[in-house]
N, C-alpha and C positions, 0 to 999 in steps of 0.2 A: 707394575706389570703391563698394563693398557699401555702406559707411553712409550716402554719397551716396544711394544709390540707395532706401535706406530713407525716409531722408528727407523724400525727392521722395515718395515713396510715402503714407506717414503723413498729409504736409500734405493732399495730394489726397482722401485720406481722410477725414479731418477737418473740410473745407470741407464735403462731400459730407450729412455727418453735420450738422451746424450746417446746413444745407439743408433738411433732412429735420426737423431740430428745431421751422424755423418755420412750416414747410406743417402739422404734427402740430398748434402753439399757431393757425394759423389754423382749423384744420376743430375744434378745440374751440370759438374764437372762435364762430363758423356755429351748433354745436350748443348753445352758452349760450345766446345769443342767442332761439333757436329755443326753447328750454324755457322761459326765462323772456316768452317772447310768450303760449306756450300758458296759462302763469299770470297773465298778465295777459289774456287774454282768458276765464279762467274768472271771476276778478272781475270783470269788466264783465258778465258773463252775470247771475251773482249781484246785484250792487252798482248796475247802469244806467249805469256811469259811469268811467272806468279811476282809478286808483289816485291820490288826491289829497292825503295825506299828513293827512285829517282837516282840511283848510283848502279852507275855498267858493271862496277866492280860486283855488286851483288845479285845482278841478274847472270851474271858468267859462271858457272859451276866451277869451283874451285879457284875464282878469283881473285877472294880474300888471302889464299891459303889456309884457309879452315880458321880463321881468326876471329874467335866468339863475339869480338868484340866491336865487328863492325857489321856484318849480315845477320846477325841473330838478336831476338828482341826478348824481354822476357815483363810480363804483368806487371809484376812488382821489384823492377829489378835496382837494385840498390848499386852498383857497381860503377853509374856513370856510360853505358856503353854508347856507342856513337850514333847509333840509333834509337829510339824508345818505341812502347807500346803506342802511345800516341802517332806516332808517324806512320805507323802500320795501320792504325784507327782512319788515319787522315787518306790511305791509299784503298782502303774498303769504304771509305760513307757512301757511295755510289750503290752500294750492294747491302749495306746493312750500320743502320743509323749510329747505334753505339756501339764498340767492342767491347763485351764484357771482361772481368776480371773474373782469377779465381774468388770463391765466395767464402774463404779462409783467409788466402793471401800472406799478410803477413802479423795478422792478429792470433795466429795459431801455428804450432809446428808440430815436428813427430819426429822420433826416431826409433832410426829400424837398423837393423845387422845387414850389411850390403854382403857381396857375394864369400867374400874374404872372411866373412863374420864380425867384419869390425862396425862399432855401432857408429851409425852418421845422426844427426841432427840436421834438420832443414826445413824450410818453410814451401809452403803448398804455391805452387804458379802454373802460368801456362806459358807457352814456349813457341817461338815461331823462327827458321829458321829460314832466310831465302838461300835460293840457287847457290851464291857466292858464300854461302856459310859454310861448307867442307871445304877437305882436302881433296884435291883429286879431280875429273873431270870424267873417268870411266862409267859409260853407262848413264849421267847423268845430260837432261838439257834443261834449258832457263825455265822450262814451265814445271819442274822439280823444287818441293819445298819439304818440309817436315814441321807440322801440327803437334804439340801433343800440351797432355796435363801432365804436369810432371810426376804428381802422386795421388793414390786414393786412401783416404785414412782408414777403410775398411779391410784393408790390403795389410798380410803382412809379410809379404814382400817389401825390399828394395832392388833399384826403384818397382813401380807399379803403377805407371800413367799408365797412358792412353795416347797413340801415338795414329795421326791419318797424314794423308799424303804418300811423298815419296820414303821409304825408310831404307838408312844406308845402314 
């Protein structure tokens, strides 16, 4: 009966803590996010322009043609795009030493029911798109970017970042 009763006790415990574990990687999530804005709004101070990985094409709003895969960067991103986190890292060390990752990444994921109800599956990152990463050119100029976290696990919404910057 005693170890019963441990048991029950420990589990409770332990959910409680794993609780606690992701509200901690979310209010990190919040403060990356937030540090890395304030460095990219000291280049654009600097520069006229947010962080374009040294390509016109990504400094021009809508010069990629909204092409994911050359203006926009992602933490952990698996896909090969033509830019990385690192090169976005290498156009802020002036303003802030290391770029963090998310603090999940891709040793954890989560799935949630997106708008449609249909369940997704996907891993935690953060996301940086320059100028040249939409479609489009209305309303936007080169010192327009979008910041965000793509998800919080506390969240059960999809998605449910955390988005600074310009948001189209």
């Amino acid at each position: 009966m005693v170890i019963a009763i441990i048991g029950i006790l420990s589990s409770v415990i332990l959910a409680a803590l794993n609780s606690a574990r992701a509200k901690a990687r979310d209010a990190r999530r919040m403060r990356d996010i937030n540090e890395i804005n304030n460095a990219i709004s000291l280049y654009v101070s600097a520069n006229n322009h947010a962080p374009d990985f040294g390509d016109t094409t990504c400094s021009n709003p809508g010069g990629s043609g909204g092409d994911p895969t050359i203006c926009n960067v992602i933490d952990n991103d698996l896909l090969g795009r033509k830019y990385s986190w690192k090169d976005l890292e290498k156009e802020l060390k002036p303003y802030m030493k290391n770029l963090p990752v998310d603090p999940c990444g891709l040793s954890c994921f989560t799935t949630k029911a997106d708008q449609n109800g249909d369940v997704r599956r996907f891993f935690f990152s953060y996301i940086y798109t320059a100028p040249g990463g939409w479609s489009g050119t209305a309303g936007h100029t080169p010192m327009d970017y979008l910041l965000e976290a793509e998800a919080f696990e506390t969240s059960n919404q999809y998605p449910s970042g955390y988005s600074v910057g310009i948001s189209f």
